[in-house]
C-alpha positions in Angstrom: 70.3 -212.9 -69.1 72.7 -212.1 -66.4 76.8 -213.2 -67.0 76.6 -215.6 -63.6 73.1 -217.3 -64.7 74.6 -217.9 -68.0 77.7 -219.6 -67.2 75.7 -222.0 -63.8 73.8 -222.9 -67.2 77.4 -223.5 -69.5 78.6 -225.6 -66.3 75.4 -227.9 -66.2 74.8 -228.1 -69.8 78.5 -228.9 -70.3 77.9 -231.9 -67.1 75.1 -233.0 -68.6 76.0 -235.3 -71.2 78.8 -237.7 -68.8 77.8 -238.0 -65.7 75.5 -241.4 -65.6 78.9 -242.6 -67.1 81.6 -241.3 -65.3 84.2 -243.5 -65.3 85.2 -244.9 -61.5 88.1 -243.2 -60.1 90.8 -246.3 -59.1 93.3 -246.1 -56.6 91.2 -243.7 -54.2 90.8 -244.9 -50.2 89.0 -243.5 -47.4 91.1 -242.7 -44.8 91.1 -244.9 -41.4 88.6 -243.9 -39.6 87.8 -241.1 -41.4 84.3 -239.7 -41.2 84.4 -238.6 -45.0 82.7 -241.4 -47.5 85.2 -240.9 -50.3 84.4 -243.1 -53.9 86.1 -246.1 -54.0 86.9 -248.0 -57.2 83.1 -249.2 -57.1 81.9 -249.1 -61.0 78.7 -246.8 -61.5 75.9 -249.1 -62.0 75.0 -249.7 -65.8 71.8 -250.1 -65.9 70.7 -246.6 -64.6 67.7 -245.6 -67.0 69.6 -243.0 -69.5 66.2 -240.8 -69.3 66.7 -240.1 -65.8 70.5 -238.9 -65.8 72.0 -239.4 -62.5 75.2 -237.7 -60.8 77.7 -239.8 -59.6 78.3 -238.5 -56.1 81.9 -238.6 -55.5 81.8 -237.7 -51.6 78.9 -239.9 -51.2 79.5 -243.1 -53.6 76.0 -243.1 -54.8 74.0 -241.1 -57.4 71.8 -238.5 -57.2 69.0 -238.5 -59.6 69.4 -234.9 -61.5 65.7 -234.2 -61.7 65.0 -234.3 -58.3 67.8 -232.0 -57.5 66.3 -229.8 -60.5 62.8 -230.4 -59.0 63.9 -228.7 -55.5 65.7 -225.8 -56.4 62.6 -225.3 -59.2 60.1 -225.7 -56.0 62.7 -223.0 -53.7 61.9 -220.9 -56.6 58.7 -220.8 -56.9 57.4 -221.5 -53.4 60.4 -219.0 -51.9 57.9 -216.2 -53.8 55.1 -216.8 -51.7 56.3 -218.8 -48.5 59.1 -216.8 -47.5 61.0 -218.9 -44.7 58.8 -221.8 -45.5 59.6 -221.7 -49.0 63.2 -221.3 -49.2 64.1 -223.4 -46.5 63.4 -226.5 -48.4 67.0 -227.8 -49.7 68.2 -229.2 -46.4 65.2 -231.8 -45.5 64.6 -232.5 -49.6 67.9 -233.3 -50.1 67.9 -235.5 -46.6 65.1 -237.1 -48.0 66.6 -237.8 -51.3 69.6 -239.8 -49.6 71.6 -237.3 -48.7 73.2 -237.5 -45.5 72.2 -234.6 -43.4 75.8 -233.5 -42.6 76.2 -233.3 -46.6 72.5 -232.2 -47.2 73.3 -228.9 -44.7 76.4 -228.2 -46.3 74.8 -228.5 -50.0 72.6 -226.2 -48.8 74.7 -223.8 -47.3 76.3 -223.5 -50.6 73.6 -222.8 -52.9 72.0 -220.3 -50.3 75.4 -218.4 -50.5 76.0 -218.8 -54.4 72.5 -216.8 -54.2 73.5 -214.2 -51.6 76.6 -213.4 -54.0 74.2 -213.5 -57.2 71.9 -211.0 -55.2 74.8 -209.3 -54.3 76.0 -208.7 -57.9 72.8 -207.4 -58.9 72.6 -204.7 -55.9 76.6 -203.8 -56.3 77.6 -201.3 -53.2 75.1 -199.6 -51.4 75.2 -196.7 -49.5 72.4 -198.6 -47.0 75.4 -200.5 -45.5 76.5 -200.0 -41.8 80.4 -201.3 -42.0 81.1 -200.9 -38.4 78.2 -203.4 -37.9 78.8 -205.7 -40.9 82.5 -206.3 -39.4 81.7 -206.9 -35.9 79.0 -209.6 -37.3 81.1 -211.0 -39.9 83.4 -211.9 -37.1 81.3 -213.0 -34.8 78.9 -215.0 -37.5 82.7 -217.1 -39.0 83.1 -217.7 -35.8 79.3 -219.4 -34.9 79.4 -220.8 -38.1 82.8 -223.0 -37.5 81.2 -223.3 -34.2 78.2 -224.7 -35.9 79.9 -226.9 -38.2 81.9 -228.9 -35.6 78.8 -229.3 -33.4 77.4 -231.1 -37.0 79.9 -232.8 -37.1 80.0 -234.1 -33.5 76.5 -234.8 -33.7 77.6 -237.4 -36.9 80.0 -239.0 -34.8 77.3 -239.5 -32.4 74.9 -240.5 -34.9 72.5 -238.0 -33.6 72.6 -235.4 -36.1 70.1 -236.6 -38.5 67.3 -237.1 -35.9 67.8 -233.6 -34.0 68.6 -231.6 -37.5 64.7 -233.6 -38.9 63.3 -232.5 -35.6 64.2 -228.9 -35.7 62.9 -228.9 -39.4 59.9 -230.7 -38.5 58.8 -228.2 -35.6 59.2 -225.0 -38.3 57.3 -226.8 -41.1 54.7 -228.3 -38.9 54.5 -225.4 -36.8 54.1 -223.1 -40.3 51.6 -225.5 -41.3 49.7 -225.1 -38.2 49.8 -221.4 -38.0 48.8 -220.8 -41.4 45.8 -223.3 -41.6 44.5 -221.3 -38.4 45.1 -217.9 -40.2 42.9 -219.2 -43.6 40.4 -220.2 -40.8 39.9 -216.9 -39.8 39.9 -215.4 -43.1 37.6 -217.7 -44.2 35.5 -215.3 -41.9 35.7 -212.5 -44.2 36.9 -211.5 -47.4 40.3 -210.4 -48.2 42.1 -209.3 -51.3 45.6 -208.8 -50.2 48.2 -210.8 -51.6 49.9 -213.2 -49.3 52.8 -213.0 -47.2 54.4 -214.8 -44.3 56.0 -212.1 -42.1 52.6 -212.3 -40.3 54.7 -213.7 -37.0 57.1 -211.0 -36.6 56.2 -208.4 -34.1 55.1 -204.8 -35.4 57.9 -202.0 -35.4 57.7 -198.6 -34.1 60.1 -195.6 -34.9 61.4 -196.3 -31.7 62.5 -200.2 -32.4 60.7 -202.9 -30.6 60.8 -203.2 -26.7 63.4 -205.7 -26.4 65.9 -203.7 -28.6 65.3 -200.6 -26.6 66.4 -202.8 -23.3 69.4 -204.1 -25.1 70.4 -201.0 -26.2 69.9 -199.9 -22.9 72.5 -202.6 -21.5 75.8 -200.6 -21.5 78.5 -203.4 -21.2 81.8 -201.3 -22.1 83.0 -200.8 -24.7 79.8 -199.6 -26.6 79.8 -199.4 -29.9 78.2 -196.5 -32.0 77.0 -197.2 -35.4 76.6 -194.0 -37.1 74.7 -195.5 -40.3 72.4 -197.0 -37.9 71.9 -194.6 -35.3 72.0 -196.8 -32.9 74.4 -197.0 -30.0 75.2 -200.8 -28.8 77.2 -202.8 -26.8 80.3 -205.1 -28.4 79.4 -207.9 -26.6 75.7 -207.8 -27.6 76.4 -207.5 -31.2 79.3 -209.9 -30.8 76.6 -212.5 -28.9 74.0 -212.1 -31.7 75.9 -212.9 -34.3 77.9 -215.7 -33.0 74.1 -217.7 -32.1 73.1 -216.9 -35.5 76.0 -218.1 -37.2 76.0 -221.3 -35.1 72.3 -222.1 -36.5 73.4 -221.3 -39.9 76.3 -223.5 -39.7 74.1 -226.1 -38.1 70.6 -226.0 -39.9 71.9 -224.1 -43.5 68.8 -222.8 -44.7 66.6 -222.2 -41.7 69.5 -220.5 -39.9 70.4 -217.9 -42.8 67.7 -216.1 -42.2 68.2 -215.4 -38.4 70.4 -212.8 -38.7 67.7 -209.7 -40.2 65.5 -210.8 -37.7 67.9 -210.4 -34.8 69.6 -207.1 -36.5 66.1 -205.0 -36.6 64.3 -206.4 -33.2 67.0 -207.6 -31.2 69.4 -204.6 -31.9 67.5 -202.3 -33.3 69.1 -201.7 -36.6 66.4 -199.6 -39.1 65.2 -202.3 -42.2 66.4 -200.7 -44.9 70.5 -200.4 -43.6 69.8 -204.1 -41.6 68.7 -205.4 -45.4 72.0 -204.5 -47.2 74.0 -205.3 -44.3 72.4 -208.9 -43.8 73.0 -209.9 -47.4 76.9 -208.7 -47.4 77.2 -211.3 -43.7 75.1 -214.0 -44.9 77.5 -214.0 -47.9 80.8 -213.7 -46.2 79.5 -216.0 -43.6 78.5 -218.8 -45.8 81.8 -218.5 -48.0 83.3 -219.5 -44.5 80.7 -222.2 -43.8 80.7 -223.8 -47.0 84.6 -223.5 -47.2 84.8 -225.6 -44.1 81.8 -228.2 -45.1 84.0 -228.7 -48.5 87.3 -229.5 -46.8 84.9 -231.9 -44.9 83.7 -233.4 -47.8 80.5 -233.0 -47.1 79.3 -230.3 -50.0 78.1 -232.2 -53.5 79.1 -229.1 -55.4 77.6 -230.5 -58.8 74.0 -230.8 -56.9 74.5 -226.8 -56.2 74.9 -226.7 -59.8 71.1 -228.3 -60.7 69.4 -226.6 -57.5 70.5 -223.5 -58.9 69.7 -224.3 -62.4 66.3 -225.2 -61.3 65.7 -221.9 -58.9 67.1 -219.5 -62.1 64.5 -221.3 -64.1 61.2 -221.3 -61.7 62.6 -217.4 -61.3 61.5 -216.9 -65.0 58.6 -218.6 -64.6 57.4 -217.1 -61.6 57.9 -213.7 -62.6 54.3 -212.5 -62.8 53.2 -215.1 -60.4 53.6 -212.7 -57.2 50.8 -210.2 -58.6 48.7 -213.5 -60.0 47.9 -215.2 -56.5 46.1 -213.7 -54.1 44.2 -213.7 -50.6 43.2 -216.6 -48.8 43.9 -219.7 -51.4 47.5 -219.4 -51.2 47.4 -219.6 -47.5 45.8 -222.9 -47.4 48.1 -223.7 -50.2 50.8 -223.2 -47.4 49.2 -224.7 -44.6 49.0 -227.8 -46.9 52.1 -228.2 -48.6 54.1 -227.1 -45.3 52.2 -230.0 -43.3 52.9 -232.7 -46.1 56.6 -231.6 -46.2 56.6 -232.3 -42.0 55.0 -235.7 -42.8 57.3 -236.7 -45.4 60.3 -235.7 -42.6 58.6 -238.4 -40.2 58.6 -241.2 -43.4 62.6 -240.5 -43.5 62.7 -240.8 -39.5 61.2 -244.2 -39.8 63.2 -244.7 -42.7 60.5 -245.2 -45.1 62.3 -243.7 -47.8 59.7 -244.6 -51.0 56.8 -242.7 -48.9 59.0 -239.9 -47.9 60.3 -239.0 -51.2 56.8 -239.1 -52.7 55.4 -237.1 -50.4 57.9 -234.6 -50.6 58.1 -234.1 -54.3 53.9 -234.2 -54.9 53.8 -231.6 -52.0 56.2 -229.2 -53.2 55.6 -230.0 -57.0 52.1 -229.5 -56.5 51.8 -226.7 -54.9 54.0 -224.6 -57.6 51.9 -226.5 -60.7 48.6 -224.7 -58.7 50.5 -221.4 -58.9 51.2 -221.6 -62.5 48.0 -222.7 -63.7 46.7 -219.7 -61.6 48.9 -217.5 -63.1 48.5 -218.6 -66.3 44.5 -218.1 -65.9 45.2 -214.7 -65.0 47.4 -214.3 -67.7 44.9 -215.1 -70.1 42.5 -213.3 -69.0 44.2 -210.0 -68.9 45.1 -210.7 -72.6 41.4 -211.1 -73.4 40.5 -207.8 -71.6 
């Protein structure tokens, strides 16, 4: 077992055992007019069921059942395998739908994508397939979208629109996922196919040359140009400067959805081969988020224990699912996707309407669901290959 799994695991399993009875914390005030919802001297209720341990959310003055918190980063596991974007970006509308508020539910998220990014990043360690000139330039111009981001969240709070545009956006890519792959079993259900699934179906195919937008780009030759070596690929500052402050806004103001703009943008907006835009991507998103979560913290609006049990929950569903991958194939998973993707919209337009019970449900039997049918599947195949 990796060093950084084992002590997430020392930290919750140390957590564990006081926090349905944390004592309240006298003397603390919420500023005037603050936006931040610091604890009061409010008592935890007593009669939370011990089974279901619940953390005592300091920023928030609630709690936050642990198993549901365990339940989604178990579901980003699993589902992340197979659904790609669909899968991973889960945290933010889960978490919204638990009862978090979306300004906090963003920055929750934006921390446990980035304790990930560093945890990949460990694993890796330096790589030749890294283009520094490029990974400075977007750095800068990805701390600066994502403070960028941040405010407009925070704007949007104060206006009390954030929670319904931030639901909307994530109700467009889930319903919109649902959508496309329910049309793509449809036309599979046409003929056979044995190919394992994946979701990069929507990006547009690559040449040697780069796409035809990049080549354009490239083509644009605002001084000064930049020339990254690693890359091979000769680009203007402002370009590079442009695409990386929009996809560090999103990031700041969507979390999960908007960490994985930037290796999009990199290979067809810029041109940037896969391999170098790969490495290069993981060392942003992580310097990036540090920034972003940094700024959500001094905010108060990051429940760091809830980073804690998602990422408990994804380091366990990552030893369950580790023959999954090779387990489920063809045109099953894909309706698997359409289905679970469309539920998780629904459940988005329960919380709109504030029907909360419905919502939740709906949320956790979706996702839930969905990884028990990979299991079993992968258990079946499991057993099977033991018999042969």
């Amino acid at each position: 077992m990796k060093p950084c799994y084992v002590i997430v695991l020392m930290i919750c399993l140390i957590t564990l055992p006081g926090l349905s009875d944390c004592p309240a914390i006298p003397g603390v005030r919420s500023a005037p007019g603050s936006h931040l919802s610091v604890a009061t001297a409010t008592a935890i209720p007593e009669n939370l069921d011990p089974l279901w341990k619940s953390i005592w959310a300091l920023g928030a003055g609630e709690h936050r059942n642990l198993w549901v918190l365990m339940a989604i980063g178990f579901s980003v596991g699993i589902l992340g395998r197979f659904f790609g974007v669909g899968g991973t970006c889960l945290v933010t509308p889960g978490l919204n739908i638990s009862g978090f508020p979306i300004a906090m539910a963003v920055g929750t998220d934006l921390t446990q994508m980035t304790a990930k990014a560093y945890l990949r990043v460990s694993k890796g360690g330096l790589s030749d397939h890294i283009d520094l000139k490029l990974l400075v330039l977007l750095i800068t111009g990805m701390i600066t979208g994502v403070e960028s981001g941040v405010r407009t969240v925070m704007w949007l709070t104060k206006m009390h629109l954030a929670a319904t545009l931030i639901r909307v956006v994530y109700l467009l890519v889930f319903a919109g996922l649902g959508l496309f792959m329910a049309n793509e079993y449809r036309k599979l259900t046409r003929r056979d196919s044995g190919q394992t699934f994946t979701d990069s179906s929507w990006l547009p195919p690559l040449d040697e040359g780069g796409t035809v937008i990049s080549r354009k780009l490239q083509a644009m030759k605002f001084p000064p140009i930049v020339t990254l070596s690693a890359s091979g690929v000769q680009v203007s500052f402002w370009i590079i400067i442009a695409i990386a402050f929009v996809t560090g806004w999103l990031f700041g103001l969507l979390g999960g959805i908007g960490a994985f703009l930037p290796l999009p943008a990199m290979i067809y907006l810029m041109g940037i081969p896969v391999g170098i835009a790969l490495r290069t991507d993981l060392y942003a998103t992580a310097a990036s988020g540090t920034y972003g979560c940094l700024t959500y913290a001094l905010k108060g609006q990051v429940e760091i224990m809830a980073v804690f049990w998602i990422l408990l929950g994804t380091f366990i569903a990552s030893l369950v699912s580790a023959r999954a991958v090779s387990s489920v194939r063809g045109k099953g998973i894909q309706l698997l996707y359409a289905g679970t993707a469309i539920a998780i919209a629904l459940s988005i337009v329960f919380r709109q309407f504030n029907l909360i019970v419905p919502a939740q449900t709906l949320f956790l039997v979706a996702v839930l669901v969905a990884c028990a049918i990979i299991i079993i599947q992968t258990l079946k195949d499991y057993t099977k290959s033991r018999q042969i």
